[in-house]
C-alpha positions in Angstrom: 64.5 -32.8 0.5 62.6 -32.9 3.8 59.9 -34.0 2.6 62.1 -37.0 0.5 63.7 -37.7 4.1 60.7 -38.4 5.8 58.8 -40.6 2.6 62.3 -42.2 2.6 62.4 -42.8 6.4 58.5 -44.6 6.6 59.4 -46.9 3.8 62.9 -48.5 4.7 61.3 -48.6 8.3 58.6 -50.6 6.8 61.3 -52.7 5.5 63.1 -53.2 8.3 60.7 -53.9 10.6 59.2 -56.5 8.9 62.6 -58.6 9.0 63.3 -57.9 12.6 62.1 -60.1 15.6 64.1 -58.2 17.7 61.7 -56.5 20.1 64.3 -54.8 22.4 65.0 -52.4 19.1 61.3 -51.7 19.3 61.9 -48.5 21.0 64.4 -46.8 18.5 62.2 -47.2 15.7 59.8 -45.4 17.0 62.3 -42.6 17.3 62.8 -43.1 13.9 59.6 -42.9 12.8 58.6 -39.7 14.9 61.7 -37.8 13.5 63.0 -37.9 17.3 66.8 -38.9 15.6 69.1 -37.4 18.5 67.1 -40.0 20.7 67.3 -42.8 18.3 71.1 -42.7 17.6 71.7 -42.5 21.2 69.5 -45.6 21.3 71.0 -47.6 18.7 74.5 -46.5 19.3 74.2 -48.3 22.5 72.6 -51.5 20.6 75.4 -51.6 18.2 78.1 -51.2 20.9 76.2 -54.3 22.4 75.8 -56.3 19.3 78.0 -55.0 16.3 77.5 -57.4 14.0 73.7 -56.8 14.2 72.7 -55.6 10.6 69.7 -54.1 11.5 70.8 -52.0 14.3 73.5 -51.2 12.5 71.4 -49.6 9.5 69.0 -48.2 11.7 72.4 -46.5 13.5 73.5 -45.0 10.2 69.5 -43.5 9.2 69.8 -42.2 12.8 73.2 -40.6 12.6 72.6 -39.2 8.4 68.9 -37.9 9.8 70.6 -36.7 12.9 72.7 -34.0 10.6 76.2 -36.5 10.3 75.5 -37.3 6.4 79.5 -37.9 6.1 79.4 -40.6 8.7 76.2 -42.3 7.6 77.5 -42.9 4.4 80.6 -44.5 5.4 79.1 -46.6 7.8 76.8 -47.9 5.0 79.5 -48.5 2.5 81.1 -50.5 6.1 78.0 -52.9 6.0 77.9 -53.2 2.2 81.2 -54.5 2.4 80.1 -56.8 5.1 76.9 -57.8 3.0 77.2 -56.8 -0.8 74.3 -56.9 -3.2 71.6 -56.0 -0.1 69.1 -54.1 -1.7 67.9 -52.7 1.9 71.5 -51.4 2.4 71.9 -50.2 -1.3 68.7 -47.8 -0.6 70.0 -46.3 2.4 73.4 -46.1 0.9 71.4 -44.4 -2.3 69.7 -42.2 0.1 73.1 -41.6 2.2 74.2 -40.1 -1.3 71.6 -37.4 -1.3 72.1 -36.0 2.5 75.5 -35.5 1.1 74.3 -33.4 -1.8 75.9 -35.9 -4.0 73.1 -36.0 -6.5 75.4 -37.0 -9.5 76.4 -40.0 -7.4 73.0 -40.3 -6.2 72.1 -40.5 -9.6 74.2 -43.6 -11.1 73.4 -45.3 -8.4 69.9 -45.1 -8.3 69.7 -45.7 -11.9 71.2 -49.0 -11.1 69.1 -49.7 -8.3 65.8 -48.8 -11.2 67.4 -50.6 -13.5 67.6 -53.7 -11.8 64.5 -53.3 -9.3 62.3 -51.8 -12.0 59.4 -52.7 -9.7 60.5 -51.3 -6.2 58.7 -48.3 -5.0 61.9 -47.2 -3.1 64.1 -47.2 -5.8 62.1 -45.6 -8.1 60.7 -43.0 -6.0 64.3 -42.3 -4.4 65.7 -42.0 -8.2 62.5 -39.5 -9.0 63.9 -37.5 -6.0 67.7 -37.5 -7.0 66.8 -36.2 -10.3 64.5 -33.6 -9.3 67.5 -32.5 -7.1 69.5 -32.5 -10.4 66.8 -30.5 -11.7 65.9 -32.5 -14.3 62.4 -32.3 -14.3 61.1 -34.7 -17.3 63.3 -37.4 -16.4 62.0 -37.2 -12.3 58.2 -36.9 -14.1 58.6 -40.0 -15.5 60.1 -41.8 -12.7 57.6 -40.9 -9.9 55.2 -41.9 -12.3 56.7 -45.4 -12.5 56.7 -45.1 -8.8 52.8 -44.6 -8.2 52.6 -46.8 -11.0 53.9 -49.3 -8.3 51.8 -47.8 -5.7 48.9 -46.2 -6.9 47.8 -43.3 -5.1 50.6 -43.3 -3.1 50.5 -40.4 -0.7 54.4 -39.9 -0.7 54.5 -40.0 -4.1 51.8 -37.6 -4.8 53.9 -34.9 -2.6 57.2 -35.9 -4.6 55.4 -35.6 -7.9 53.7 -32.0 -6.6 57.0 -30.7 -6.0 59.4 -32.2 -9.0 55.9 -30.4 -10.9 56.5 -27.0 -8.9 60.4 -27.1 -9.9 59.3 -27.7 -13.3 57.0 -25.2 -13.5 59.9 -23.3 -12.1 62.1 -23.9 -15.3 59.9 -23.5 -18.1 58.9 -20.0 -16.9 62.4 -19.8 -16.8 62.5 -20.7 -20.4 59.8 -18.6 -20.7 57.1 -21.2 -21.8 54.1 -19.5 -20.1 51.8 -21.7 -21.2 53.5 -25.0 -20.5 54.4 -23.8 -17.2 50.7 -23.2 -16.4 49.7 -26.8 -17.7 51.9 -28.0 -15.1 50.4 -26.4 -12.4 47.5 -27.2 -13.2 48.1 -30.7 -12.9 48.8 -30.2 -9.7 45.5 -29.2 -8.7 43.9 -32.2 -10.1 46.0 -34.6 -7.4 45.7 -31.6 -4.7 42.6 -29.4 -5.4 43.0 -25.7 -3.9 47.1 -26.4 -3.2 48.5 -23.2 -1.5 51.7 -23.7 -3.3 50.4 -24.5 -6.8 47.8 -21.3 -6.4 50.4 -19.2 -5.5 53.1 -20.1 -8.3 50.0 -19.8 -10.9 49.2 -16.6 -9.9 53.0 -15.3 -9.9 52.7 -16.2 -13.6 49.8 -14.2 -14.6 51.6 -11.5 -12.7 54.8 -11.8 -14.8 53.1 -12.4 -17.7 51.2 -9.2 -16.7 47.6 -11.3 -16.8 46.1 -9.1 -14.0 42.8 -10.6 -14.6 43.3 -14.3 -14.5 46.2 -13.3 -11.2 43.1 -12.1 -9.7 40.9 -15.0 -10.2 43.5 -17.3 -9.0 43.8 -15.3 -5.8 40.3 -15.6 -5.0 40.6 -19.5 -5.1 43.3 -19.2 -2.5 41.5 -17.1 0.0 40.0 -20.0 1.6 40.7 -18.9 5.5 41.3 -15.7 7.2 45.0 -15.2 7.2 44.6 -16.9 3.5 42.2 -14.4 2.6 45.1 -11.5 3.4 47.4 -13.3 1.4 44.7 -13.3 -1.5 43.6 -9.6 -1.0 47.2 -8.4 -0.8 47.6 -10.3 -4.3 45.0 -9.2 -5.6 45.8 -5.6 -5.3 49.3 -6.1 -7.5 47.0 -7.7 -10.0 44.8 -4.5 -10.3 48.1 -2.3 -10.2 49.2 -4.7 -13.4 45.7 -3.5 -14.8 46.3 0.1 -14.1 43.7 -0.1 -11.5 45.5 2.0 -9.1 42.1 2.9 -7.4 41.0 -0.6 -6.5 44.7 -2.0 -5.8 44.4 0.7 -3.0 41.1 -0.2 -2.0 42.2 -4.3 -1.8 45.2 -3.1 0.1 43.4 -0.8 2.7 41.0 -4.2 3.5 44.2 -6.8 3.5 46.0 -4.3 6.2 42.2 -3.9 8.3 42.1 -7.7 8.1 45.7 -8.1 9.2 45.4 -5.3 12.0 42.3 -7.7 13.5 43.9 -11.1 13.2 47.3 -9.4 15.3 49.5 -11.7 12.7 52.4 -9.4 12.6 53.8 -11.2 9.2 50.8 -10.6 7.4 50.2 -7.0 8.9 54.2 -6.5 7.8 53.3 -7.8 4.0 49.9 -5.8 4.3 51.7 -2.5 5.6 54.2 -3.4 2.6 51.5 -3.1 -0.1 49.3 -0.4 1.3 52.8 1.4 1.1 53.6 0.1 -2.5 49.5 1.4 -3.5 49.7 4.8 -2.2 53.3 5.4 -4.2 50.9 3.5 -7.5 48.4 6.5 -6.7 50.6 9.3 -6.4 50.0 10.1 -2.8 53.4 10.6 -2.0 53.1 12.5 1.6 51.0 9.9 2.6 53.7 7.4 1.7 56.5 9.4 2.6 54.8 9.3 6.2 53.7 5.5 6.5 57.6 4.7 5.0 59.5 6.8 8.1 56.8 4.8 10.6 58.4 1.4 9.5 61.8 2.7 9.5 61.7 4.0 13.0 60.0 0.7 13.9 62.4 -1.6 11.8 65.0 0.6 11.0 67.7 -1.3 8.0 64.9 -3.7 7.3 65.4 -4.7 3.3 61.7 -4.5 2.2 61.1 -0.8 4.1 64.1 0.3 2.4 62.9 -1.3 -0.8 59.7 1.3 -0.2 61.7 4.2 0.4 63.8 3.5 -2.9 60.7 3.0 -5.4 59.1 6.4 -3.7 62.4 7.8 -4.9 61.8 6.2 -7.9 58.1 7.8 -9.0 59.6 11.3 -7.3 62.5 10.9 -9.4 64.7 11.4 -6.3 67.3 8.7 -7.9 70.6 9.4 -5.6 68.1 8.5 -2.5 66.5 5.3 -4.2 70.7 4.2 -5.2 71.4 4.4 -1.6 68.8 2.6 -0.6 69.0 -0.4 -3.2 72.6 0.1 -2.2 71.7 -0.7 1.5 69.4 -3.4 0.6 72.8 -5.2 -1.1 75.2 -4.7 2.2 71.9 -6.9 3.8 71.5 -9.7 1.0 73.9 -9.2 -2.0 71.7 -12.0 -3.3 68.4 -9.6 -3.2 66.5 -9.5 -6.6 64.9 -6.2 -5.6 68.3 -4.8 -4.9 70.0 -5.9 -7.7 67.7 -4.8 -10.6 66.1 -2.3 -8.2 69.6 -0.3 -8.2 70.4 -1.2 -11.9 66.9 0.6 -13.0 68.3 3.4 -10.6 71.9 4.3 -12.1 70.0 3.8 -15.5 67.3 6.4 -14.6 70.4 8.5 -12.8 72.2 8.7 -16.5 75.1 6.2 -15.3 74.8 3.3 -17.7 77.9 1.9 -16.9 76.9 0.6 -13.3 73.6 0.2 -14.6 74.7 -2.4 -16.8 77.3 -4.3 -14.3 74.4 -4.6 -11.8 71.9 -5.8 -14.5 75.0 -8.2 -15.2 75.2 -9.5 -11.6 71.1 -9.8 -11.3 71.2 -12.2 -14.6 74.1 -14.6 -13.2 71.9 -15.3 -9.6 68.8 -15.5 -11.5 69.3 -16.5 -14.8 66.5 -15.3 -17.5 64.7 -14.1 -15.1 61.9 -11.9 -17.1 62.0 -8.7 -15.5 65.6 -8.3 -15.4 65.9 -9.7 -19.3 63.4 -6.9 -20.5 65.6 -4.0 -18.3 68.5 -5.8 -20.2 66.9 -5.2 -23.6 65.8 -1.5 -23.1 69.5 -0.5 -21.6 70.4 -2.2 -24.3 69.1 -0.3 -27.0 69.8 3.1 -25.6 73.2 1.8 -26.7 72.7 -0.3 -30.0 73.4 0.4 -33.8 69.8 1.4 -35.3 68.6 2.3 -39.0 65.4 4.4 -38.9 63.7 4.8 -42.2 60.5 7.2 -43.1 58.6 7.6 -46.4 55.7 10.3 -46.3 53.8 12.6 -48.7 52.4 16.0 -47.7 49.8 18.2 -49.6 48.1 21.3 -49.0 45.6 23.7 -50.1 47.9 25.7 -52.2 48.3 22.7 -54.1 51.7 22.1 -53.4 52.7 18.4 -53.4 55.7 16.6 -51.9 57.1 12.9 -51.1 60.3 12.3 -49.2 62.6 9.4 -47.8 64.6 9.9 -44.7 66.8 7.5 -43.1 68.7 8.2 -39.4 71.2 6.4 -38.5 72.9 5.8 -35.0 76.1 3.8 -34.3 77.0 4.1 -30.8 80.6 3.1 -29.7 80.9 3.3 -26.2 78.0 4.6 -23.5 79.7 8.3 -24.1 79.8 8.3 -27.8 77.8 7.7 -30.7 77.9 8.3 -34.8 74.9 9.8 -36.4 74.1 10.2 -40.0 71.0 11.8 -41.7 70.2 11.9 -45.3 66.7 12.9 -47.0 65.6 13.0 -50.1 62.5 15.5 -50.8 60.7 16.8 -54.4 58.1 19.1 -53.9 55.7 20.4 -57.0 52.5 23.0 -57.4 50.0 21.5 -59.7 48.9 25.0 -60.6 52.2 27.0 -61.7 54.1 23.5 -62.3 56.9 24.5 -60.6 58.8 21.8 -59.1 62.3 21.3 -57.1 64.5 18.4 -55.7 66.0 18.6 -52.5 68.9 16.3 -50.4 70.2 16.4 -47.2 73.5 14.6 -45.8 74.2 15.1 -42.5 77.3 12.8 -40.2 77.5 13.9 -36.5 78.6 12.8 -33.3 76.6 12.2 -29.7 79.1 12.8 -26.3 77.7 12.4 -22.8 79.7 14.8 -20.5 78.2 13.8 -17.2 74.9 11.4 -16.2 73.4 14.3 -16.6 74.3 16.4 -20.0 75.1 15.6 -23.4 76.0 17.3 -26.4 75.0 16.6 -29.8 77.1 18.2 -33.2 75.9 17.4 -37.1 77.0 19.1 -39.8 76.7 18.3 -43.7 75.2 20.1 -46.8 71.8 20.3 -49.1 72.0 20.0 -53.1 69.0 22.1 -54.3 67.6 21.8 -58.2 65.1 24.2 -58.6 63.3 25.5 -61.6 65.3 28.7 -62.0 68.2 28.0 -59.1 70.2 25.4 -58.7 72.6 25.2 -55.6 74.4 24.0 -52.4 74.5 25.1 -48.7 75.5 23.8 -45.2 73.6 22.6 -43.0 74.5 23.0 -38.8 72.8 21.3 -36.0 74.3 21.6 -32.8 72.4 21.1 -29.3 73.0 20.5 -26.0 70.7 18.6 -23.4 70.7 18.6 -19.5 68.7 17.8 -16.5 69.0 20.4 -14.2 66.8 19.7 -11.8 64.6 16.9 -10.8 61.6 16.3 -13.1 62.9 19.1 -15.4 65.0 18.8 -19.2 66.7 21.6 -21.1 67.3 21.8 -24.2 69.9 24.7 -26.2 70.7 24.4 -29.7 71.5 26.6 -32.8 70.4 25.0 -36.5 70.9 26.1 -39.2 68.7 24.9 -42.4 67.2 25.6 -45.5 63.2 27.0 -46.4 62.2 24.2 -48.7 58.5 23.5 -48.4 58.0 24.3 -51.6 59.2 24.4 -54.9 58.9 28.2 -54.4 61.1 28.8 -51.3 63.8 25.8 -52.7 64.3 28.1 -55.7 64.7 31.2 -53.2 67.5 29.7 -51.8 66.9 31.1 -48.2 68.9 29.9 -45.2 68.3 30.2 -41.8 70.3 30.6 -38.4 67.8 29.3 -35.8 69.0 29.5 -32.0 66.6 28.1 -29.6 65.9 26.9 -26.2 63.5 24.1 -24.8 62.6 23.9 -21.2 60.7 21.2 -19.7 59.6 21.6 -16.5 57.5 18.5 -14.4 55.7 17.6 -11.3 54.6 15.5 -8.9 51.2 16.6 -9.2 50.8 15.3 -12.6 50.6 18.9 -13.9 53.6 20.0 -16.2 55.2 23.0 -18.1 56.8 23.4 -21.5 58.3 26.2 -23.5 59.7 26.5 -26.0 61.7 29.6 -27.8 63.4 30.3 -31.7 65.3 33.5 -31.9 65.9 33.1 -36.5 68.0 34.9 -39.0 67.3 34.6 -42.4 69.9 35.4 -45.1 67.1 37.2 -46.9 67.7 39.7 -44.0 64.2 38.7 -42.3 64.1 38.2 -38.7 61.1 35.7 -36.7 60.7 35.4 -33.0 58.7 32.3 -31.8 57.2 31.7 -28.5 55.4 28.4 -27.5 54.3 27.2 -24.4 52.1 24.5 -23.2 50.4 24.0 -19.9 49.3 19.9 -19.4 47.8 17.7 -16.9 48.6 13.8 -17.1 45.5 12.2 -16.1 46.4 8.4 -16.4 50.2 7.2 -17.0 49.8 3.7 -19.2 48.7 4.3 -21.5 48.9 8.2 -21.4 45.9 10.2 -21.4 47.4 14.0 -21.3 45.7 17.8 -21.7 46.2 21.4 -21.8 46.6 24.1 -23.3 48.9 25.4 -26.1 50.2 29.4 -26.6 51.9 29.9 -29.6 53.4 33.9 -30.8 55.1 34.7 -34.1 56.7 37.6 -35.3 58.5 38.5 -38.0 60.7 41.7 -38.8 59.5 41.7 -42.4 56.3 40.9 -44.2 56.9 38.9 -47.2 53.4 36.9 -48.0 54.1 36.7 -51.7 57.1 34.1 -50.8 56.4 32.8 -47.1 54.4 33.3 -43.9 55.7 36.4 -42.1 53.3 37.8 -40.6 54.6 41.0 -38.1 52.2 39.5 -35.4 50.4 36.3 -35.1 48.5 34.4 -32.1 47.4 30.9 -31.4 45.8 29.4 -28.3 44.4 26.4 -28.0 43.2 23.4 -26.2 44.7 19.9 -26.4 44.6 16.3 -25.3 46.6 13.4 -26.1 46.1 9.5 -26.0 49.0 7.3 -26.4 50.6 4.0 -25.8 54.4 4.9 -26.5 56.4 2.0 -28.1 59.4 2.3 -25.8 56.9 0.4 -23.0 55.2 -1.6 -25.6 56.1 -5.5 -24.9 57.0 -6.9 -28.1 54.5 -8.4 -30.8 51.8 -6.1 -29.7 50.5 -2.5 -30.9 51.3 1.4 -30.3 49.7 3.9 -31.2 48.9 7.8 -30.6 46.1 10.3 -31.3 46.7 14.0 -30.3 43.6 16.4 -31.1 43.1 20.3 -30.8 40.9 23.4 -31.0 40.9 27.2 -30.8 41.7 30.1 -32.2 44.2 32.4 -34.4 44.8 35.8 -34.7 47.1 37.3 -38.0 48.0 40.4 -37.3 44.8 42.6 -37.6 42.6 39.9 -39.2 39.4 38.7 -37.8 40.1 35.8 -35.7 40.3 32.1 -37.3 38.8 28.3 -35.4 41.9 26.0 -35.3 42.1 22.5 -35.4 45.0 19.7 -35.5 44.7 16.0 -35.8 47.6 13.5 -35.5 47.3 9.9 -35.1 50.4 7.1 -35.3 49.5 3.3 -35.3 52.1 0.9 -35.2 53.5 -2.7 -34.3 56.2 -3.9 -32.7 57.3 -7.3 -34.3 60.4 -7.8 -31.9 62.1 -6.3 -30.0 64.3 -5.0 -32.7 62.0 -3.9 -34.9 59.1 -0.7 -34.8 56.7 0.1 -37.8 54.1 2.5 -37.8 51.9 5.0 -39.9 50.8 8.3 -39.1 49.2 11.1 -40.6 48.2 14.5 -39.3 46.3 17.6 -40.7 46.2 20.9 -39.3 44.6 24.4 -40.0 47.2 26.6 -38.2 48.5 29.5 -40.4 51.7 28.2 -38.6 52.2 24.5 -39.5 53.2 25.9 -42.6 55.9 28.4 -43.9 53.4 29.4 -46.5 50.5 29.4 -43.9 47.5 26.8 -45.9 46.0 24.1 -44.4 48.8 20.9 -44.5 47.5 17.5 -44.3 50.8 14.3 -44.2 50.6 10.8 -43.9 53.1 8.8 -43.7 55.1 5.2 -43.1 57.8 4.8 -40.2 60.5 1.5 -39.5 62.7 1.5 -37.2 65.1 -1.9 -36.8 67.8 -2.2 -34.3 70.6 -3.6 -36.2 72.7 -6.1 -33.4 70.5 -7.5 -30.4 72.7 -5.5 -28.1 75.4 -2.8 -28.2 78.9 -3.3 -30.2 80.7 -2.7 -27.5 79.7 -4.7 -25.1 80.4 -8.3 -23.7 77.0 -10.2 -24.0 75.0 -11.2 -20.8 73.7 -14.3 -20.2 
C-alpha cells in the first residue's frame, strides 16, 4: 500500500504539474514528491486559505492531508471539489485513491472499474484498479490489470513493483490452496522482471521448506546469499533445509558458521536469528545440555521474549517434558495471541500431554487466523484420526515345517464416540490343516469391547466375546477375555497390565484339544534421552490342561537415526513350563534365547500421504532347549505399504523365523500376508468440523 502511495503520488504530480503555471505552488510539490506531507499541507493549507477556489491547490491540499495520515478528511474534501467540478478525471483518481487510504477497497473497487472502463487507456486508472484488487486479494483479476497497465507503459518501473507484489500475494494464496507448483511458477516470474529478488527468493524457498524439498530450499538459499548479512540469512536457511533432510549434522555445521558470521558483522538481528537456530540445531542433534545452557543465556538476556520461549518449549518437546513446553507456548500466547508458533506449538503440546480436548480447541483457533495453513491442517488430520471410526482388515497364510497350513481374515474395528470413549469389535476367521495326518479345524473369533481414557495419562481397555471351534474329533465354544490397562508413568516410559484369556489354536491339533488359557502380563517400556531404551516384557499363563508357562523377554536398543528409524539391540527371551507335553505343544521345562537385532523403518503414522512405508526387522543368535545342544537363530520380517490418502493404509508383510518359540509347536514358521486399513469419516463423529 506504501509502495501504491508513492507510484500513486509521482503520477497525479505529473499531472498536475503539467496544468499548473502557478510557480508560487512550486514549493509544495516538491514536498509532495519527497514524501515531506506535514510540510506540504502546511504549505497548501495556507494557499488554499489564500485562494479557495484554486483547484489545484485544493487537490494538492487533500494528497497532502490523505498522505499526511487524515484519509477521512481527504476524501471528503475530494468529493467537495467533485461537486464543484464533476466528471474531472484528475479529481476522480485522487478521489479513487482517497477510497483506498480509507481501506474501502470494495468502494475502491466500483469506482475504479468505472474509471477503467471508461479510461481503458490511462495508466492511472488502470494501475490504481490493479492495486485496489490486489488489496481485495483477488489476484487474477489485479494480474490482468497491471498488465493492461504496462501494456500502457511498457517497462514501467511502478508497475513492475505493483505486479512483483500482486505476484507475491498470489503466490501467497495458491500455497494456501495448496498448489505448490503454481505457486512456484509465480515466483518465478518474478525473477525474470527482478533477477535475484530478496522477497521472491525467500517465499520460494519457504515453499520447498513446506513442501519439505530440502534440496531445492537449499539451492534457492544459495542464490540469495549475495552480501554478507545476506549470506547469514542464506546459511541460517540453509541449515532448516538440511534439518528437513535429516541432516542434523550439517544443519549444525551451517548454523555454527551463520552465528560466527553474525558474531563478526555485530548485527544484533541477525546474531538474534542465528543464536535462534544454533539453538533449534543443537535440540535437532540431541545435545540437550548444550541447549538447555545456550536457552537460559537468552532468557536472562531477554527474559519473556516469544522466540526464546519458543526454544525452551520445543526442548521440552524432544525431552518429553510437556507441562514445561504448555507453559511456555502458553506464555508465548499472553505476548501475541496471534502467534503461529504458539498456537499450534501448544496444540501439538496438550496432544503429546494426552489432553485432546484443548489440543483440538487450539488447533481450532490456529486454522481460523491462518486458514489452511499446511502444518496446522496435517496436525489437524493426525488428532483427527486418533479419534475417527476406522475398519482394519488382514488376510494372511502361515506354514511351517510340520506341514501345518493355515489362512485367516481378521477385521478390527474402532468407533470412537467422544475423546474418552471408544467401541471396538474383533472378529477372525482361521482354518488350519496338516498335509500329512489331514487333520483340519475351523476356528472364529467375535470379540465387542470398549476403550475409556481416565486421565491424559491412563486408559483402560475391556473386550470380551467367544470362539466357535470345529475340529476333527471336538467341536466347541469358549470365551474369550481381554482386559488391559495402559499408563505413562513417567516421562519417556509406558506400562502396560493386562490379563487375556484365549484359545491354543495353531493347529488343527491344539483346536481339537480344546485348551484355554489365562494369560496375566505386564509390559514396561522404559526410554531415554540418550537414544538408548529398555523393554520388558512378562506372561505369568494358566492353562486348563493344568500346565503352567512363565515368559520373560527383554530387549536392550539404541536408536541411531529417528526418520526414518534405524534401531538395534539385543533381545533375551526365557520360557518355562510346569509340564512337558511335546507330543501336543512346545513346553519345554527350560528354554533360552539371545539374540541380536536391528530394525529399519519408515512408520506410516509420519508417512505424508501418496507415498510408501515400509519396515525390515532382522536377527541372529542362539537357543538353548532345556539340555539340548545349542541352536543358530534367525528372524526376518519386512512390511511394504502405501498410503493412498490420508484415510487409507495398505501393506504386505511377511516374516519367517527359526525360534523354537515363534511357535506353540516349536518348527520353523514362515507368514505373509496383506493389510488395509481405511478411516471411515475424514474426521471424528463427534466433532464440529474445522475449517
Amino acid at each position: 500500500m506504501a509502495n501504491f502511495r508513492k507510484i500513486l503520488t509521482v503520477l497525479i504530480f505529473s499531472i498536475i504539474t503539467s496544468f499548473c503555471y502557478a510557480q508560487d505552488m512550486q514549493e509544495g510539490f516538491v514536498y509532495l514528491e519527497k514524501g515531506e506531507f506535514a510540510k506540504a499541507e502546511n504549505f497548501f493549507s495556507g494557499i488554499v486559505k489564500n485562494y479557495p477556489e484554486n483547484k489545484t491547490a485544493n487537490l494538492c491540499y487533500g494528497r497532502a492531508v490523505g498522505l499526511n495520515g487524515n484519509p477521512e478528511k481527504a476524501t471528503a474534501i475530494f468529493t467537495k471539489l467533485l461537486k464543484q467540478y464533476p466528471g474531472d478525471f484528475e479529481l476522480e483518481l485522487n478521489f479513487a485513491e482517497s477510497l483506498l487510504w480509507n481501506k474501502r477497497f470494495t468502494e475502491g473497487k466500483e469506482y475504479y472499474s468505472r474509471l477503467s472502463t471508461e479510461h481503458p487507456d490511462s495508466f492511472p486508472a488502470l494501475l490504481g484498479y490493479a492495486n485496489t484488487l490486489s488489496n481485495l486479494k483477488e489476484y487474477p483479476e489485479a494480474l490482468d490489470y497491471v498488465n493492461r497497465a504496462l501494456s500502457v507503459s511498457p517497462g514501467n518501473p511502478n508497475a513492475l513493483v505493483s505486479r512483483k507484489y500482486i505476484r507475491l500475494g498470489y503466490a501467497a494464496k495458491l500455497v494456501q490452496q495448496r498448489n505448490y507448483k503454481g505457486a512456484i511458477a509465480m515466483l518465478n516470474d518474478n525473477l525474470t522482471d527482478f533477477p535475484g529478488d530478496k522477497d521472491t527468493l525467500l517465499n520460494k524457498a519457504n515453499i520447498y521448506l513446506m513442501t519439505a524439498d530440502g534440496k531445492n530450499a537449499k539451492d534457492v538459499y544459495k542464490e540469495i546469499a549475495t552480501s554478507p548479512q545476506d549470506s547469514i540469512t542464506a546459511l541460517n536457511g540453509m541449515s532448516l533445509a538440511e534439518h528437513i533432510r535429516k541432516k542434523e549434522k550439517r544443519a549444525l555445521a551451517l548454523a555454527q558458521q551463520a552465528l560466527i558470521k553474525a558474531d563478526t558483522l555485530k548485527d544484533e538481528k541477525l546474531i538474534k536469528l542465528s543464536r535462534e537456530r544454533y539453538i533449534q540445531a543443537l535440540i535437532w542433534n540431541k545435545k540437550y545440555k548444550a541447549a538447555q545452557e545456550e536457552i537460559t543465556k537468552e532468557t536472562e538476556k531477554y527474559p519473556n521474549e516469544n522466540r526464546v520461549l519458543a526454544l525452551s518449549a520445543t526442548l521440552g518437546m524432544y525431552k518429553s517434558n510437556f507441562k514445561q513446553s504448555i507453559a511456555d507456548y502458553q506464555n508465548i500466547l499472553v505476548n501475541d495471541s496471534l502467534s503461529f508458533d504458539g498456537n499450534l506449538g501448544v496444540a501439538n503440546a496438550y496432544f503429546a500431554n494426552g489432553d485432546p480436548y484443548k489440543s483440538y480447541d487450539a488447533v481450532s483457533k490456529t486454522l481460523k487466523i491462518f486458514e489452511n495453513q499446511k502444518d496446522a491442517m496435517g496436525f489437524l488430520v493426525k488428532l483427527s484420526q486418533a479419534y475417527t471410526p476406522s475398519v482394519e482388515e488382514r488376510i494372511a497364510h502361515s506354514a511351517d515345517n510340520g506341514n501345518n497350513r493355515a489362512n485367516l481374515s481378521a477385521t478390527t474395528l474402532l468407533f470412537p464416540v467422544s475423546f474418552k470413549w471408544a467401541f471396538t469389535g474383533f472378529y477372525q476367521y482361521r482354518k488350519t490343516e496338516n498335509t500329512i495326518t489331514n487333520r483340519s479345524a475351523e476356528t472364529s473369533d467375535f470379540k465387542i469391547g470398549v476403550q475409556y481414557q481416565f486421565a491424559p495419562k491412563i486408559s483402560a481397555n475391556v473386550a470380551v466375546g467367544s470362539t466357535s471351534a470345529n475340529a476333527y474329533v471336538n467341536n466347541y465354544k469358549q470365551s474369550l477375555i481381554d482386559v488391559f490397562i495402559k499408563a505413562k508413568p513417567y516421562k519417556l516410559q509406558d506400562l502396560e497390565a493386562g490379563y487375556k484369556r484365549d484359545v491354543q489354536n495353531f493347529n488343527a491339533d491344539l483346536v481339537n484339544s480344546e485348551i484355554t488359557a489365562d494369560n496375566f502380563y505386564i509390559n514396561y517400556n522404559m526410554g531415554t534421552n540418550v537414544k538408548l531404551g529398555w523393554f520388558t516384557q512378562y506372561f505369568y499363563t494358566s492353562q486348563s490342561d493344568y500346565n503352567k508357562r512363565n515368559l520373560l523377554f527383554t530387549s536392550l536398543y539404541y536408536s541411531f537415526v529417528n526418520d526414518p528409524v534405524v534401531k538395534a539391540g539385543i533381545n533375551y527371551q526365557y520360557i518355562t513350563f510346569k509340564e512337558q507335553k511335546p507330543e501336543t505343544y512346545f513346553s519345554p521345562g527350560r528354554f533360552n534365547m539371545c539374540e541380536i537385532f536391528a530394525d529399519f523403518l519408515k512408520d506410516e503414522q509420519v508417512a505424508q500421504a501418496k507415498n510408501i512405508y515400509y519396515a525390515l526387522n532382522a536377527a541372529a543368535g542362539l537357543q538353548w532347549i532345556e539340555n539340548q545342544p545349542k541352536q543358530g537363530t534367525y528372524r526376518v520380517q519386512a512390511k511394504f505399504g502405501y498410503k493412498f490418502s490420508d484415510r487409507l493404509v495398505a501393506n504386505l508383510y511377511g516374516l519367517h523365523s527359526n525360534i523354537a518359540s515363534a511357535t506353540a509347536a516349536g518348527f520353523t514358521y514362515t507368514e505373509f500376508g496383506l493389510r488395509f486399513k481405511w478411516f471411515v469419516t475424514s474426521r471424528p463423529i463427534f466433532l464440529t468440523r474445522v475449517n
